[in-house]
N, CA and C of each residue as an Amber inpcrd file, in Angstrom:
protein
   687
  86.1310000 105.0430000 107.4980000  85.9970000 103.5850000 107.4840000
  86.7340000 102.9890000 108.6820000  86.2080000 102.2310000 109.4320000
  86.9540000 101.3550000 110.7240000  88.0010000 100.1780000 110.0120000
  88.9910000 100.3020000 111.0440000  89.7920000  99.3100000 110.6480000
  89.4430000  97.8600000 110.1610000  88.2300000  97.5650000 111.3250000
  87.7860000  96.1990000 111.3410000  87.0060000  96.2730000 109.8270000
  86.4120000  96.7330000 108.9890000  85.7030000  97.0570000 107.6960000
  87.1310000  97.0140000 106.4900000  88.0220000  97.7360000 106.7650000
  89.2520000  97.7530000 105.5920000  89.5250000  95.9400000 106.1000000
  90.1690000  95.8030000 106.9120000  90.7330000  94.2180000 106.6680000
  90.1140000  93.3530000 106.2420000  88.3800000  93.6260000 106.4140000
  87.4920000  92.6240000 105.9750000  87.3870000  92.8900000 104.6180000
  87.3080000  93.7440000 104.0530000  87.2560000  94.1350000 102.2480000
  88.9260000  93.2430000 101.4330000  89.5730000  93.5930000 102.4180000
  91.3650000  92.9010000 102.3410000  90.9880000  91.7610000 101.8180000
  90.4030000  90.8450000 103.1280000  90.5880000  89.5020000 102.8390000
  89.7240000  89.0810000 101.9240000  88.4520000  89.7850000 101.5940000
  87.2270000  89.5870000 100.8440000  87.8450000  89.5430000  99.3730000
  88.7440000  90.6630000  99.3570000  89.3710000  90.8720000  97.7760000
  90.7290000  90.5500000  97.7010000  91.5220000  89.7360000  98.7480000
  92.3120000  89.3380000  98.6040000  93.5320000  90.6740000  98.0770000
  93.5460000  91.5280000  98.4720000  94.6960000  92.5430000  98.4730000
  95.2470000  93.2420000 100.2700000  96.1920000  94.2330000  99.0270000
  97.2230000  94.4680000 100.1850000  96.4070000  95.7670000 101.3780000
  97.0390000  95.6910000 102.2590000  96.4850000  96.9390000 103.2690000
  97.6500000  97.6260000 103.4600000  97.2590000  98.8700000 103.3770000
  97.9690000 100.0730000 103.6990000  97.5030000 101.4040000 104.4590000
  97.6680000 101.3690000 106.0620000  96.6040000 101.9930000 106.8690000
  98.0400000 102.8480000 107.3920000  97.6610000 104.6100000 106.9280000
  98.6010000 105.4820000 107.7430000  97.5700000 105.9350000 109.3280000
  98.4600000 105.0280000 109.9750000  98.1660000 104.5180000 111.0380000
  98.9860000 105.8220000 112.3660000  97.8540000 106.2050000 113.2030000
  98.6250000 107.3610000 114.0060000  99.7710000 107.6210000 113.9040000
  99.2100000 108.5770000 113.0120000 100.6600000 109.8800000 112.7590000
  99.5970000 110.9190000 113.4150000 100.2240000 110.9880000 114.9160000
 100.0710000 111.5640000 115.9780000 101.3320000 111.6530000 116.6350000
 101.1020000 112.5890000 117.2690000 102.1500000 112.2650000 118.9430000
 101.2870000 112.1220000 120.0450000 100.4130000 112.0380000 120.2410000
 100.1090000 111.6070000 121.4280000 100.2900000 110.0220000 121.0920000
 100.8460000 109.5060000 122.6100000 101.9360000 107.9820000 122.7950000
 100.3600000 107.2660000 123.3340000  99.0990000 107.9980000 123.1100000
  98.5810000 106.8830000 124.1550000  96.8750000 106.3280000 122.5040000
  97.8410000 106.8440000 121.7430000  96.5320000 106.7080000 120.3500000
  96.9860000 104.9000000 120.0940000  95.8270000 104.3420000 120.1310000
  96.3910000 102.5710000 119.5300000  95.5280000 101.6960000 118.3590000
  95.8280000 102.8500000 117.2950000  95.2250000 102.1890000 116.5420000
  96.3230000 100.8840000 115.5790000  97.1220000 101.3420000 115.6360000
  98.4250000 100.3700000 115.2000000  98.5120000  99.1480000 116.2160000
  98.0490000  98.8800000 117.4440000  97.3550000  97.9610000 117.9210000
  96.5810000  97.2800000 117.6720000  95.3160000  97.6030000 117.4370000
  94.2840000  96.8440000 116.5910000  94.7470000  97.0470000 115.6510000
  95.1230000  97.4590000 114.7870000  95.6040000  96.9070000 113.2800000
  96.0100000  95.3050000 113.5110000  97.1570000  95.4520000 114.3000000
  97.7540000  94.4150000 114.4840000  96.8630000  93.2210000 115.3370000
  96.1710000  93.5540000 115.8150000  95.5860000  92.4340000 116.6010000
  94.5810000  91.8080000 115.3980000  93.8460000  92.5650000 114.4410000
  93.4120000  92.3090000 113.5450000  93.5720000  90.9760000 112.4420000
  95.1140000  91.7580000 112.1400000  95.7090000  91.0460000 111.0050000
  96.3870000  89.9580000 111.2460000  97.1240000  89.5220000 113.0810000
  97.4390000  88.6180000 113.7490000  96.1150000  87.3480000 113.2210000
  94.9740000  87.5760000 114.1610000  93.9740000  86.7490000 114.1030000
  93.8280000  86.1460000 112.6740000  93.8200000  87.0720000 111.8660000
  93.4550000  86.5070000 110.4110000  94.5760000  85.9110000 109.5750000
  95.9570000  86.0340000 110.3820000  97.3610000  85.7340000 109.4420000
  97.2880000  86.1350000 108.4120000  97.2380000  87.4970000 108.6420000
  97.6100000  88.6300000 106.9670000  98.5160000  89.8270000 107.4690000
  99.2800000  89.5480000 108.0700000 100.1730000  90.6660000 108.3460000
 101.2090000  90.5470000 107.5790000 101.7690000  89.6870000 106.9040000
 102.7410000  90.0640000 105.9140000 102.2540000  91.0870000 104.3340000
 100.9810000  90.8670000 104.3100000 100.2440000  91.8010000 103.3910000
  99.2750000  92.9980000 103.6410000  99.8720000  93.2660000 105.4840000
  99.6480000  94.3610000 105.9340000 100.9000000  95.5350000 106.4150000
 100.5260000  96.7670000 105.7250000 101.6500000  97.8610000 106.2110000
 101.1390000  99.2150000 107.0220000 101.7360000  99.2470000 107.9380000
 101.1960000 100.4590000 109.0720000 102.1240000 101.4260000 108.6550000
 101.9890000 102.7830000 108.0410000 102.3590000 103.5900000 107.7650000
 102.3680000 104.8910000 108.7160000 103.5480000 105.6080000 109.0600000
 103.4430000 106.3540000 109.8180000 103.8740000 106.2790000 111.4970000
 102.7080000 105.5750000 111.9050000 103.0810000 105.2060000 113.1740000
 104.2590000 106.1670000 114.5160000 103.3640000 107.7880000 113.9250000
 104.2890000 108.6340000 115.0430000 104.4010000 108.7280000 116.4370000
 102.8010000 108.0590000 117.1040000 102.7260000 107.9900000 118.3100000
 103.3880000 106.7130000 118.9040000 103.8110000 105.7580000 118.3980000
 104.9060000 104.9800000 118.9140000 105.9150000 105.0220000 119.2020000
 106.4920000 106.0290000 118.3400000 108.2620000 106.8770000 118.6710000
 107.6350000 107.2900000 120.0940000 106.2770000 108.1520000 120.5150000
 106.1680000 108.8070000 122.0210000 105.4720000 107.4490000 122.8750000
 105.4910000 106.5520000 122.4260000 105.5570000 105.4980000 123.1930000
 106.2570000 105.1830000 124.7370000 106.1130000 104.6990000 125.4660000
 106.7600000 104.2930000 126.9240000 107.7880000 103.0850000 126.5280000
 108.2670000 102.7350000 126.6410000 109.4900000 101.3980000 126.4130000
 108.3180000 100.1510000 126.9280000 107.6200000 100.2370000 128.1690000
 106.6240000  99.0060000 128.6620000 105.9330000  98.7460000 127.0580000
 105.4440000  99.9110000 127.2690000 104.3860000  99.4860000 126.4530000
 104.6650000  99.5090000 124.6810000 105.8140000  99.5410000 124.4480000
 106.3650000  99.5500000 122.8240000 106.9260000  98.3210000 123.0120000
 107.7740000  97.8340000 123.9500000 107.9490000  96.7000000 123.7100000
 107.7040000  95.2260000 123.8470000 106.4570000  95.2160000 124.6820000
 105.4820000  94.4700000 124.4690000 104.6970000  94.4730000 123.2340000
 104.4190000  95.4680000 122.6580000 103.5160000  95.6690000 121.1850000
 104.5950000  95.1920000 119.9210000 106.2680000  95.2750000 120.3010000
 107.0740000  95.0040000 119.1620000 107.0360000  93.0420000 119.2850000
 106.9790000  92.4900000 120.4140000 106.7580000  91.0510000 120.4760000
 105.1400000  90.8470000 119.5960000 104.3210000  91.3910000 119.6820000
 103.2560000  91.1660000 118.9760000 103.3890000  91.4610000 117.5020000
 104.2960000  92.2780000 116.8310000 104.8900000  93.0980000 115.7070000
 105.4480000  91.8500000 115.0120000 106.0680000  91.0590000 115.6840000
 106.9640000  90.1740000 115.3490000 105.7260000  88.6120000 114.8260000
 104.9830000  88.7790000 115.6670000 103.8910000  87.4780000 115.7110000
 103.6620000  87.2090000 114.2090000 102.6960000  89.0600000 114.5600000
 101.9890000  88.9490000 113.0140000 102.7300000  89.1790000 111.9750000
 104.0780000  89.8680000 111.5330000 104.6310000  90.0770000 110.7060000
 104.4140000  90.8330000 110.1200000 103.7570000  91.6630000 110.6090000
 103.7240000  93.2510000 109.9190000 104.2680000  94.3810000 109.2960000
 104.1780000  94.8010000 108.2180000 105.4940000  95.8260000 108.0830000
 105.2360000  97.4240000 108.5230000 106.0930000  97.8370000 108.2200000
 105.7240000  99.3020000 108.9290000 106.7060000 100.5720000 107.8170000
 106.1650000 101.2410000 107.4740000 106.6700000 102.3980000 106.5000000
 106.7350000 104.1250000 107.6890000 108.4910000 104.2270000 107.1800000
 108.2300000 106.1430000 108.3460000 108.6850000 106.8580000 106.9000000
 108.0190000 107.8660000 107.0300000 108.3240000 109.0140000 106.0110000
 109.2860000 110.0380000 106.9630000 110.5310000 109.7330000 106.8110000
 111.4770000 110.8100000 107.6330000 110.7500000 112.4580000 107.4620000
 111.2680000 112.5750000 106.2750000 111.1480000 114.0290000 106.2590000
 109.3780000 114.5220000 106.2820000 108.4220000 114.0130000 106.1020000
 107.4070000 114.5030000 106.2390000 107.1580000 114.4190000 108.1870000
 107.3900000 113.2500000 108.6820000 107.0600000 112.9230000 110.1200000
 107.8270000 113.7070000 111.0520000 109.4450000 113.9080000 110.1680000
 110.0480000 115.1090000 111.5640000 109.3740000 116.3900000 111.0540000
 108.9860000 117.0050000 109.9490000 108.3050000 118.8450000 109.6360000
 107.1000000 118.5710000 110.6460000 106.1230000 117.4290000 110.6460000
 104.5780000 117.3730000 110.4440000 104.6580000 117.7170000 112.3410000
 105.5270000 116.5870000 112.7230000 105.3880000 116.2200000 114.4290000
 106.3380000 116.6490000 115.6340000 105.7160000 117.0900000 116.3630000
 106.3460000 117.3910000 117.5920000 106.4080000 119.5310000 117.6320000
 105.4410000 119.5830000 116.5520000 105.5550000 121.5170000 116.1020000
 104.7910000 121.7040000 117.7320000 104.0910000 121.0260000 118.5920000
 103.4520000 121.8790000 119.1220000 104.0610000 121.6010000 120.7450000
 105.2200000 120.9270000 120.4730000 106.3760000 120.5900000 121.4870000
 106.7960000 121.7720000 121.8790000 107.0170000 122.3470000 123.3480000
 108.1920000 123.4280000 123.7360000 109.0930000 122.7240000 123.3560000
 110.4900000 122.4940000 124.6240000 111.4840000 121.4690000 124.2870000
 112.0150000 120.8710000 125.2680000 111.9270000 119.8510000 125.2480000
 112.7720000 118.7840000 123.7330000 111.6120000 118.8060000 123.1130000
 111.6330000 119.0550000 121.6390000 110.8670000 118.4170000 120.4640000
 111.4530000 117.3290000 120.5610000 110.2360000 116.3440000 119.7210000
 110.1920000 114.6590000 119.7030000 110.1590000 114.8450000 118.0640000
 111.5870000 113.8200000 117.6230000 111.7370000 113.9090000 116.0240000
 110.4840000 113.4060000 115.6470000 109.1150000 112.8240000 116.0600000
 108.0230000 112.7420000 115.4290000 108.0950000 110.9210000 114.1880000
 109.4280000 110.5540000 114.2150000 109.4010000 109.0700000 113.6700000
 108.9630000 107.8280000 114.5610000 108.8750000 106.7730000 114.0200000
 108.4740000 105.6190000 114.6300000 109.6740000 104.7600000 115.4180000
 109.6550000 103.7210000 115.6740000 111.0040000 102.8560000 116.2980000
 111.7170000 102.4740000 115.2120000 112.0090000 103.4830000 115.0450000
 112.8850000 102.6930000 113.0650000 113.8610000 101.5870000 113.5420000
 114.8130000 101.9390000 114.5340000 115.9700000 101.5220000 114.9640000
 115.3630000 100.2820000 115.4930000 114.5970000 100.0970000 116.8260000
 113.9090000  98.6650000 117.6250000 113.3990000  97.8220000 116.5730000
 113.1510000  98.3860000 115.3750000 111.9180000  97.3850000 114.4630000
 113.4020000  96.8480000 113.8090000 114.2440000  97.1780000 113.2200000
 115.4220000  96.8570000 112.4590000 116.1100000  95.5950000 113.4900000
 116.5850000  95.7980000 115.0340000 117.0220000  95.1540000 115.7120000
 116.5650000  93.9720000 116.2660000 114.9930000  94.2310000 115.9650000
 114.1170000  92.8740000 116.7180000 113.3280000  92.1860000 115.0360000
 114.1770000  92.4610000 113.7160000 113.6050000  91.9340000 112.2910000
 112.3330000  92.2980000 112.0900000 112.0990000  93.1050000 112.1460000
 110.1400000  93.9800000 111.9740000 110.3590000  94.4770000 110.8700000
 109.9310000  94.2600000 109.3510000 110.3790000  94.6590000 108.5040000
 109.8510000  96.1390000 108.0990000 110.5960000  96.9670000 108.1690000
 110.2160000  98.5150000 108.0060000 111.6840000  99.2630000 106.9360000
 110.4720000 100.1150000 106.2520000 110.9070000 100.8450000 104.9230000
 110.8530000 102.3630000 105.4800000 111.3780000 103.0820000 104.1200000
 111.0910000 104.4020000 104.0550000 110.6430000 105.0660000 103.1690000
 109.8800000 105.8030000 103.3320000 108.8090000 106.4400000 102.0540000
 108.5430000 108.0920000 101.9890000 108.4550000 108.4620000 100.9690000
 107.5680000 109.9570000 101.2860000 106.2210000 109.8340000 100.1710000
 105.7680000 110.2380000 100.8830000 104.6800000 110.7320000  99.8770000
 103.7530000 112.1360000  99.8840000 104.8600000 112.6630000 100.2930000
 104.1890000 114.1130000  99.6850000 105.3440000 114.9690000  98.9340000
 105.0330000 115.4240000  97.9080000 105.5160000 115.9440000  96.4970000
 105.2250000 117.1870000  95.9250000 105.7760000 118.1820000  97.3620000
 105.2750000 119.5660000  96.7170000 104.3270000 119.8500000  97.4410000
 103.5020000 119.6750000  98.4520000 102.5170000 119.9530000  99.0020000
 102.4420000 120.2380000 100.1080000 100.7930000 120.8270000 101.3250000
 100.9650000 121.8000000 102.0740000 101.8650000 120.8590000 103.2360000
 101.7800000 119.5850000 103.2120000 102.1740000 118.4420000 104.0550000
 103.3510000 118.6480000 104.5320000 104.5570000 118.8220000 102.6690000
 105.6750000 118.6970000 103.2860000 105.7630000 119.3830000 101.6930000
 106.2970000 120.7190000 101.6360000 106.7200000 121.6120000 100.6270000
 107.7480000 121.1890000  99.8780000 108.6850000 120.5280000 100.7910000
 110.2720000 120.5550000  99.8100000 110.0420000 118.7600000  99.0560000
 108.8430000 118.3500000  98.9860000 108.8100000 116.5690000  98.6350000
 109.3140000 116.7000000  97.0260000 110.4770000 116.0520000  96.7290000
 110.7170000 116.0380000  95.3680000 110.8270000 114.1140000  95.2480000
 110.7900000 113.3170000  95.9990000 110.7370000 111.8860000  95.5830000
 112.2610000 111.6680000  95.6920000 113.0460000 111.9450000  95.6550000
 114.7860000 111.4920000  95.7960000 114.7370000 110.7780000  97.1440000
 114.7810000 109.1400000  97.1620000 114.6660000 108.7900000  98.0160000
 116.1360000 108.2100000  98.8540000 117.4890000 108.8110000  98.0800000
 119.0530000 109.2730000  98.6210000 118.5590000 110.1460000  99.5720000
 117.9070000 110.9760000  99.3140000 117.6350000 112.2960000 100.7650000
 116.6840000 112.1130000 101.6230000 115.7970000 110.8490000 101.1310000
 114.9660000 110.7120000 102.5900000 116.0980000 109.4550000 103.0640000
 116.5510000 108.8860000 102.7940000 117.5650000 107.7950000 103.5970000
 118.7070000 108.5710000 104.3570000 118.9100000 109.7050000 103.9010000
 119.9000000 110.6190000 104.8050000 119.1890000 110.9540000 105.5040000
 118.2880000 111.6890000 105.3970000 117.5460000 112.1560000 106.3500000
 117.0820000 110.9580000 107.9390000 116.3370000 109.8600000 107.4480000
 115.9400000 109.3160000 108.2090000 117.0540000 108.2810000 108.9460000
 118.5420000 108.1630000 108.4420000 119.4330000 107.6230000 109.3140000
 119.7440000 108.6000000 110.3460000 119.5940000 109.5430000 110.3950000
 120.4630000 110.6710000 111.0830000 118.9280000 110.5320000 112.1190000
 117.5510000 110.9500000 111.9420000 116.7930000 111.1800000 112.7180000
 116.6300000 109.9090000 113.6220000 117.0520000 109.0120000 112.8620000
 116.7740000 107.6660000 113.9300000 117.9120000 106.8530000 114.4590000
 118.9950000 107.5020000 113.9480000 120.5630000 107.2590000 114.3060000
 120.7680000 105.8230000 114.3890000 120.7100000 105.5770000 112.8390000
 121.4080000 104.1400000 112.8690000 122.6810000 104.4430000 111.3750000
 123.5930000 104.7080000 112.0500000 124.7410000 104.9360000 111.2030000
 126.2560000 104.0530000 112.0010000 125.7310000 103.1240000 112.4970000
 126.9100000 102.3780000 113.1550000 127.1220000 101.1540000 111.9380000
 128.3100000 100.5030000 112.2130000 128.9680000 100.0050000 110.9550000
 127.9110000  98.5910000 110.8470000 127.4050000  98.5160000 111.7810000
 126.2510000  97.0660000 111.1530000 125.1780000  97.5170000 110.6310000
 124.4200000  98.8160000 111.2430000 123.5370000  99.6310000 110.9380000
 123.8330000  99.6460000 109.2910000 124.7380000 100.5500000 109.0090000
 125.2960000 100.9220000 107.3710000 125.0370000  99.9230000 106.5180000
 125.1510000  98.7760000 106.8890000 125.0510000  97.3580000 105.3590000
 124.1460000  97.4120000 105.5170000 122.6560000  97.8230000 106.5780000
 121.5240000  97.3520000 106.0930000 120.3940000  98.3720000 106.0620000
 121.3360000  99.6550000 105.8920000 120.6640000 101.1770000 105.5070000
 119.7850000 101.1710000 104.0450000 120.7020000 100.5290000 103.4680000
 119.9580000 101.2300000 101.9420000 118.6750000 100.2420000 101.7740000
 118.5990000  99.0440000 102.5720000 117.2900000  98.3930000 102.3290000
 116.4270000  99.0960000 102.6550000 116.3990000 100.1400000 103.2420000
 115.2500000 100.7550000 103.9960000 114.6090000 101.4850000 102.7740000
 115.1390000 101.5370000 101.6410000 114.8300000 102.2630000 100.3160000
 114.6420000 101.5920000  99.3330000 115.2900000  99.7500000  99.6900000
 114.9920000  99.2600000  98.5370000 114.3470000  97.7480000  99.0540000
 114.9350000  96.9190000  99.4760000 114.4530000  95.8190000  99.5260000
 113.2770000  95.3290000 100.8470000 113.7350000  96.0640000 101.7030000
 112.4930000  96.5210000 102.6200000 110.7980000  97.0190000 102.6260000
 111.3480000  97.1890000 100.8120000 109.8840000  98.0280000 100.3240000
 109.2330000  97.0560000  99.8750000 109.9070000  96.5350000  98.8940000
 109.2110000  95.3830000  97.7450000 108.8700000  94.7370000  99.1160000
 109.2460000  94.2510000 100.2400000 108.6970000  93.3330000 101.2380000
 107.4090000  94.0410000 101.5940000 107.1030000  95.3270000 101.2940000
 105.8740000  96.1130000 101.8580000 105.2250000  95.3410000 100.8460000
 105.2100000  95.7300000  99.4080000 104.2640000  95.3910000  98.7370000
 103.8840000  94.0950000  97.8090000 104.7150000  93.1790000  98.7580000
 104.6970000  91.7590000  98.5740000 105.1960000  91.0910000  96.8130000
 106.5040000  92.5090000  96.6000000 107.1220000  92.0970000  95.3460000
 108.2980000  91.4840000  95.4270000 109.0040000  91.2460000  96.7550000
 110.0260000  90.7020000  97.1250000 110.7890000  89.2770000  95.7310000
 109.6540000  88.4450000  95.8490000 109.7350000  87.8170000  94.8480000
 110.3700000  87.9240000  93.1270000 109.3800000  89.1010000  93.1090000
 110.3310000  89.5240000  91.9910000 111.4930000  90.5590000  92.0720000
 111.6820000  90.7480000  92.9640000 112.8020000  91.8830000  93.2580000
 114.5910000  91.5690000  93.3830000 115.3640000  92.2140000  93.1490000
 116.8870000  91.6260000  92.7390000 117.5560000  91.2290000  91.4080000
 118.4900000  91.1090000  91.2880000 119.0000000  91.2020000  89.7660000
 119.5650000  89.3960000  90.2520000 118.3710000  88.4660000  89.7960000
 118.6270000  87.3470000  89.6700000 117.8970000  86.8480000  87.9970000
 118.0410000  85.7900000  87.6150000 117.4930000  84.9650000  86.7990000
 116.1200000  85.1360000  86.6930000 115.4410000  85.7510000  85.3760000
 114.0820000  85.5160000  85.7700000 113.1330000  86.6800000  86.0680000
 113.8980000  87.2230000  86.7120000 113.0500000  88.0670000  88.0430000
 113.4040000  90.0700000  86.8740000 111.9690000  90.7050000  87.4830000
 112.5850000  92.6920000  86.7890000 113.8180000  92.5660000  86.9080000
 114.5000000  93.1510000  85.6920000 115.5480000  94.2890000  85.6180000
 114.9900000  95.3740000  86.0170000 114.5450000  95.9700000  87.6620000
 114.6250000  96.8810000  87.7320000 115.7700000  97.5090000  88.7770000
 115.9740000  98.5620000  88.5510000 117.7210000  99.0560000  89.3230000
 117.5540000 100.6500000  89.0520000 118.3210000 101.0370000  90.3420000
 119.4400000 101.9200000  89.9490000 121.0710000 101.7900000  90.2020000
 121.8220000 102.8580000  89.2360000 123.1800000 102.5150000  89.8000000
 123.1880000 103.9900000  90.3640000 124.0960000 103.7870000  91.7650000
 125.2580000 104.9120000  92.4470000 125.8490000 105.4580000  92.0900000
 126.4420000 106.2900000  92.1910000 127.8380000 106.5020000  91.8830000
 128.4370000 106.3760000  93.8550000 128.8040000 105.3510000  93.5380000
 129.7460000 104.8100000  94.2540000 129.9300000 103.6490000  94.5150000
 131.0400000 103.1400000  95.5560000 131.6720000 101.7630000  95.2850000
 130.9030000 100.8440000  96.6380000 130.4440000 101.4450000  97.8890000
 130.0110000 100.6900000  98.8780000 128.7320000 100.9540000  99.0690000
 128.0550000 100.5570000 100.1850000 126.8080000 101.2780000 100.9660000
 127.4110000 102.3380000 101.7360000 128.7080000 102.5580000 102.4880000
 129.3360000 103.4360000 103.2150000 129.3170000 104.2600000 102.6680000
 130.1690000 104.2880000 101.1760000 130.5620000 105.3430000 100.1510000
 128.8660000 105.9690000  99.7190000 127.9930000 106.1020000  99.3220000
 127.3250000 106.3640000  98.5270000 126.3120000 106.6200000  99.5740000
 126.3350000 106.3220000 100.8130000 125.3260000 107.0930000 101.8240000
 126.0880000 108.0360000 102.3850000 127.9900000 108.1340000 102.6650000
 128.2490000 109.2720000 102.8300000 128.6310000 109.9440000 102.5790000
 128.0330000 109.8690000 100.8470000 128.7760000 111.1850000  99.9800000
 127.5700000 111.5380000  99.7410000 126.1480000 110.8830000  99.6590000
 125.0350000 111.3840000  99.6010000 124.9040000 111.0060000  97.9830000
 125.1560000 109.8170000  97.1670000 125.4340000 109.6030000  95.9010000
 124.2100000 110.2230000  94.8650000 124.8400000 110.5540000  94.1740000
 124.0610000 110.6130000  93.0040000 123.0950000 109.4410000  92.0660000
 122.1530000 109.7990000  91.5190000 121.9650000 108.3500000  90.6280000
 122.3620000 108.7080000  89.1960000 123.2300000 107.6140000  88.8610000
 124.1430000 107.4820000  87.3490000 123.2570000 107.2490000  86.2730000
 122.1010000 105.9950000  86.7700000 121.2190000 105.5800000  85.7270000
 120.4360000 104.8890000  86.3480000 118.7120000 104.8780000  85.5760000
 117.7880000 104.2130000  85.8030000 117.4160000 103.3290000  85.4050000
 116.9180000 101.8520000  85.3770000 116.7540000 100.9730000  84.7320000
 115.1980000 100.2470000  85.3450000 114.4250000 100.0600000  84.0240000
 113.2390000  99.3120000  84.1850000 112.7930000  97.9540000  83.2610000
 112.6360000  97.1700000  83.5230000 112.7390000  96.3030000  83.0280000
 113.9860000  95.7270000  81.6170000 114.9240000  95.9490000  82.0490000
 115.9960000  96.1260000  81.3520000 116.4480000  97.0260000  80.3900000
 115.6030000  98.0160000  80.3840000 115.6950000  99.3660000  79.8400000
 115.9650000 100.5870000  80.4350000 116.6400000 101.7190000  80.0720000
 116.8320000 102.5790000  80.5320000 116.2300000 104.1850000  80.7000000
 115.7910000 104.2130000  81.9910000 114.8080000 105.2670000  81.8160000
 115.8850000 106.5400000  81.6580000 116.5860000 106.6490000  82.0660000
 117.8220000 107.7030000  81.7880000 119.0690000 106.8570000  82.2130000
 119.8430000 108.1970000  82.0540000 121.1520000 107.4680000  81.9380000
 122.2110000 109.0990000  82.1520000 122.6580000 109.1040000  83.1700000
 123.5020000 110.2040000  83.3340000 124.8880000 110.5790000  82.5490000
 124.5370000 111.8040000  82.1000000 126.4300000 112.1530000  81.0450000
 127.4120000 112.0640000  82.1470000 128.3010000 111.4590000  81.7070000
 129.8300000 111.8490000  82.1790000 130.1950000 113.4600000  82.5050000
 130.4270000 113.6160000  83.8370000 130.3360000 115.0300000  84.4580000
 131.5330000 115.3760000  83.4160000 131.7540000 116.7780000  82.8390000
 133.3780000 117.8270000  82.0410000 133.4670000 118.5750000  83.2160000
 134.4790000 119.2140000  83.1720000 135.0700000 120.2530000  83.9060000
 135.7790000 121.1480000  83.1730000 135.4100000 122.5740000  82.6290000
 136.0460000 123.5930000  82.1480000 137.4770000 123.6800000  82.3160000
 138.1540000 123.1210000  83.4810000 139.0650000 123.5540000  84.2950000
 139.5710000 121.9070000  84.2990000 140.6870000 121.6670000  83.2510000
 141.1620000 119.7980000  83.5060000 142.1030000 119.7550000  84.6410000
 141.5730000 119.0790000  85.7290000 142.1970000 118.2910000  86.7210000
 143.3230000 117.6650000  86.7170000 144.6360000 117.7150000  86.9710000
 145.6290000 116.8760000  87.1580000 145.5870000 116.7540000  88.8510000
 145.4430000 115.2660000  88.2640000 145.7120000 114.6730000  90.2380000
 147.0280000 113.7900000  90.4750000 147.6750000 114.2290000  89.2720000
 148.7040000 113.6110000  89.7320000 149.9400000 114.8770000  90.1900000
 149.0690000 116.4680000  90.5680000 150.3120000 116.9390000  90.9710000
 150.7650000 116.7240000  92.3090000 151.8320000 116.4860000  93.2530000
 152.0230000 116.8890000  94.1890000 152.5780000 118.1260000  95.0690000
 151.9910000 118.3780000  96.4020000 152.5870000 119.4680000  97.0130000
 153.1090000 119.5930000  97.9700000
C-alpha cells in the first residue's frame, strides 16, 4: 500500500497512523519524508507515528537537519525500538558499525516527540524480545547516549509519557483527577536511582487495580547493616 493511500484511509476513518518507516541503513531511503510532507499538508501529524526510522541515524547532518525543522512543523512523532534496530542494522557494516537507531538524542533536543518500543517477542527479528520495557530504556540510553543529568529527568518518558503522546492518550494519561489509574511502581526513589540500578517493577496497576503486586524479597541469611568494620 503507498503512503499517499494509508493517510487517505487515516483521514477518511479518522484514525491513528503508524508507518514503520525505513528501517534501513541506507541514509538516502525518504520515505519518512513524504510521510511527513503528507501529514504536514493535511495537519495530522500529531496522529501520525514514524516508526523505526533507521536510515536517518545514516543520515548527513544537511540533510537531517533540515528534515528535523519540517519534523517540528508537522508534529510528528517518531517510535526507535533500541534493541531490535541495533541486532537488525548495520550487520552488513565492516567497521565502524552504525548502532542502526534514529536521532533519538536531536528529536529530544529540538521537542520532536519520540518514544521507545519493541515489538518483537521471541521472534526471528529479535530472539531475546521479552516486553520489559526497564531493558529497552537501558538499552536505548546507552545506544543513543543521553545519560547526562538533564538527559536523566526526561529518560523514563521515552517509556512512558512520550508514548501515550504516540497514541493520542496523553489526555488520559497521569495519576490526576479523573483520568486511568494506570501505573507502575519502581523500586526506587528517583529517575537516576531506578535507571541506574536497572529497577525492578514492585507492582502493576490498571485501572486502579492490581495486575500483580511483588512479595517482599527474604533472605535466608538476615542482614545486619548496622555492623561496622
Amino acid at each position: 500500500m503507498l503512503l499517499e493511500d494509508i493517510v487517505e484511509l487515516a483521514l477518511k476513518y479518522n484514525k491513528l497512523i503508524d508507518v514503520h518507516c525505513d528501517e534501513t541503513d541506507d541514509p538516502h531511503s525518504r520515505f519518512v519524508e513524504l510521510l511527513n510532507a503528507l501529514v504536514l499538508m493535511e495537519d495530522y501529524g500529531t496522529k501520525t507515528t514514524a516508526s523505526h526510522t533507521c536510515s536517518f541515524g545514516s543520515a548527513d547532518d544537511s540533510y537531517a537537519y533540515r528534515m528535523i525543522d519540517l519534523f517540528k512543523k508537522s508534529k510528528m512523532n517518531f517510535i526507535s525500538c533500541p534493541t531490535e534496530n541495533a541486532y537488525l542494522q548495520g550487520r552488513h557494516d565492516s567497521y565502524p558499525k552504525r548502532r542502526g537507531l534514529t536521532r533519538v538524542k536531536e528529536f529530544m533536543e529540538n521537542g520532536i516527540n519520540i518514544a521507545f518500543a519493541q515489538d518483537s517477542i521471541n521472534d526471528p527479528w529479535y530472539p531475546a524480545g521479552n516486553g520489559n520495557m526497564m531493558n529497552i530504556l537501558d538499552n536505548g540510553i546507552h545506544l543513543a547516549q543521553i545519560m547526562s543529568p538533564e538527559h536523566i529527568q526526561k529518560d523514563l518518558d521515552l517509556i512512558t509519557s512520550n508514548g501515550a503522546k504516540c497514541l493520542n492518550i496523553q489526555d488520559r494519561y497521569g495519576l490526576d483527577v479523573g483520568k486511568d489509574a494506570n501505573f507502575i511502581v519502581l523500586d526506587g526513589d528517583s529517575p537516576f536511582d531506578v535507571i541506574r540500578n536497572r529497577a525492578g517493577v514492585l507492582a502493576s496497576v490498571r485501572k486502579g487495580e492490581y495486575l500483580f503486586k511483588q512479595k517482599p524479597v527474604e533472605y535466608e541469611v538476615e542482614l545486619d547493616l548496622g555492623v561496622k568494620y
